[in-house]
Structures are given as structure tokens and as C-alpha cells.
C-alpha positions as a Markdown table, in Angstrom:
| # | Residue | x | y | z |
|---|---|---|---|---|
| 1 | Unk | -23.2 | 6.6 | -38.1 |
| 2 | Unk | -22.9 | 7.5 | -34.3 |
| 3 | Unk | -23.0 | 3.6 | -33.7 |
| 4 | Unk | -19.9 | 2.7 | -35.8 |
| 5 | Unk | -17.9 | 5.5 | -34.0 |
| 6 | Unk | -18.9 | 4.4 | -31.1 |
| 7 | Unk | -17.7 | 0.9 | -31.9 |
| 8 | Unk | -14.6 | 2.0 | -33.4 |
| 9 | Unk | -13.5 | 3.8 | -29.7 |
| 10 | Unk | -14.9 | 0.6 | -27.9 |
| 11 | Unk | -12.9 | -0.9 | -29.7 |
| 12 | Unk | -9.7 | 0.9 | -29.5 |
| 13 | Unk | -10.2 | 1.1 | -25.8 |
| 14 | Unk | -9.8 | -2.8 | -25.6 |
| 15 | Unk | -6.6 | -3.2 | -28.0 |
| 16 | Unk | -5.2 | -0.5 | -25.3 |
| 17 | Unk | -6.0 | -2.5 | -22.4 |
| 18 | Unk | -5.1 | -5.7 | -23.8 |
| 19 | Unk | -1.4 | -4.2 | -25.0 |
| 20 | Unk | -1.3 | -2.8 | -21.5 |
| 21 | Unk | -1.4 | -6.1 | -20.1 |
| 22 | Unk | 0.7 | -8.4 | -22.4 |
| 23 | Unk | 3.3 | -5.4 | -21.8 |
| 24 | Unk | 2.8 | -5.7 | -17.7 |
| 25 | Unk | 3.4 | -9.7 | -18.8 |
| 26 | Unk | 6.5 | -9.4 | -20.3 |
| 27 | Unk | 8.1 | -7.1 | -17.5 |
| 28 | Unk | 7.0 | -9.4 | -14.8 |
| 29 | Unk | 8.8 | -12.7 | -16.9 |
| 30 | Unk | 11.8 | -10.4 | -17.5 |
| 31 | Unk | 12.2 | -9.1 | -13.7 |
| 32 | Unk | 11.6 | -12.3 | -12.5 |
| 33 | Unk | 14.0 | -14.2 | -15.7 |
| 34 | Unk | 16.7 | -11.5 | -14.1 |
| 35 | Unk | 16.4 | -12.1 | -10.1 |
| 36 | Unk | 17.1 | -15.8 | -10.9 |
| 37 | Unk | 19.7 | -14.9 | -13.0 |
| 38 | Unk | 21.1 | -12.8 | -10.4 |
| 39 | Unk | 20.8 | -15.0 | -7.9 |
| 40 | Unk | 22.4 | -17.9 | -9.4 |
| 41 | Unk | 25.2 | -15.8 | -10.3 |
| 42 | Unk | 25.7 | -13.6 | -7.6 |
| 43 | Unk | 28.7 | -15.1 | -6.2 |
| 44 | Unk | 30.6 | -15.4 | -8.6 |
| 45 | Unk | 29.7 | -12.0 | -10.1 |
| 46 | Unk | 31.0 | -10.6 | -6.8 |
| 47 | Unk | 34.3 | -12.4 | -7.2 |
| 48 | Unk | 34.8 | -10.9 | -10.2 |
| 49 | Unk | 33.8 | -7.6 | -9.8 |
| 50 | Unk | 36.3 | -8.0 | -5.5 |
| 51 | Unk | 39.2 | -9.6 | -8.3 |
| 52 | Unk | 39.1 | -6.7 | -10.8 |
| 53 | Unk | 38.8 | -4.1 | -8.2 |
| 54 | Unk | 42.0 | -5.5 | -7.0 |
| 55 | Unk | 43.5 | -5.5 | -10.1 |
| 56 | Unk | 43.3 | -1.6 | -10.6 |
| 57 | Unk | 44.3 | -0.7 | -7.2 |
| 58 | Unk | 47.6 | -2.6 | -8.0 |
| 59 | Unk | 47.4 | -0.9 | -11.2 |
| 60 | Unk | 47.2 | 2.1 | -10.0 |
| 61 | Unk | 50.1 | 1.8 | -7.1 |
| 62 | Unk | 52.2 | 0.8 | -9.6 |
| 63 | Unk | 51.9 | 3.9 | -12.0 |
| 64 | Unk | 52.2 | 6.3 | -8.8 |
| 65 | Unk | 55.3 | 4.4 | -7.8 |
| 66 | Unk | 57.0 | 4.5 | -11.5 |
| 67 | Unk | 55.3 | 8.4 | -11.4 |
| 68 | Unk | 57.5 | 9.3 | -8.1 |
| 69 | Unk | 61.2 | 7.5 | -9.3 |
């Protein structure tokens, strides 16, 4: 009896590690799947992001100046 329990935490010990691993796996393909994403895209991410900011601030200019008339 003491043997099968024994087994049975071996056992469960393993599946642990294993999961541990295939979850370590799957966060390094994602982090690096995003850098080279990031990378790629970078530029133009940043053109977007400089192009909206410049957007609001115009936006926002305009409202104060039809706030103050």
C-alpha cells in the first residue's frame, strides 16, 4: 500500500515539472513571437502613435479656442 502512494506522489511530482516546463516553453515563443513583432513594426507604430498625439493637441486647441469666443 505504502508503495502505490508513493508512486502516485512520484508521479504527480513529474506531471508538475513537466507542465512547468511546457508553460516556461510557451512564454519564451511568445516573448520572443512579440520582440519580432515589435521590432518589425516599431516604426511605424511610432508614427502612428507621434500622428495621433498630434491630432488631439489640435483637438484640443481648438475646443479651448471655441471655449474662450
Amino acid at each position: 500500500m505504502r508503495n502505490i502512494f508513493m508512486k502516485k506522489i512520484s508521479k504527480n511530482k513529474k506531471s508538475k515539472g513537466q507542465s512547468l516546463v511546457e508553460y516556461g516553453l510557451i512564454l519564451a515563443l511568445v516573448s520572443v513571437v512579440a520582440i519580432t513583432v515589435l521590432q518589425t513594426m516599431g516604426g511605424q507604430i511610432k508614427t502612428t502613435v507621434n500622428n495621433l498625439t498630434t491630432k488631439l493637441q489640435q483637438a484640443n486647441q481648438l475646443s479651448q479656442s471655441a471655449g474662450n469666443t
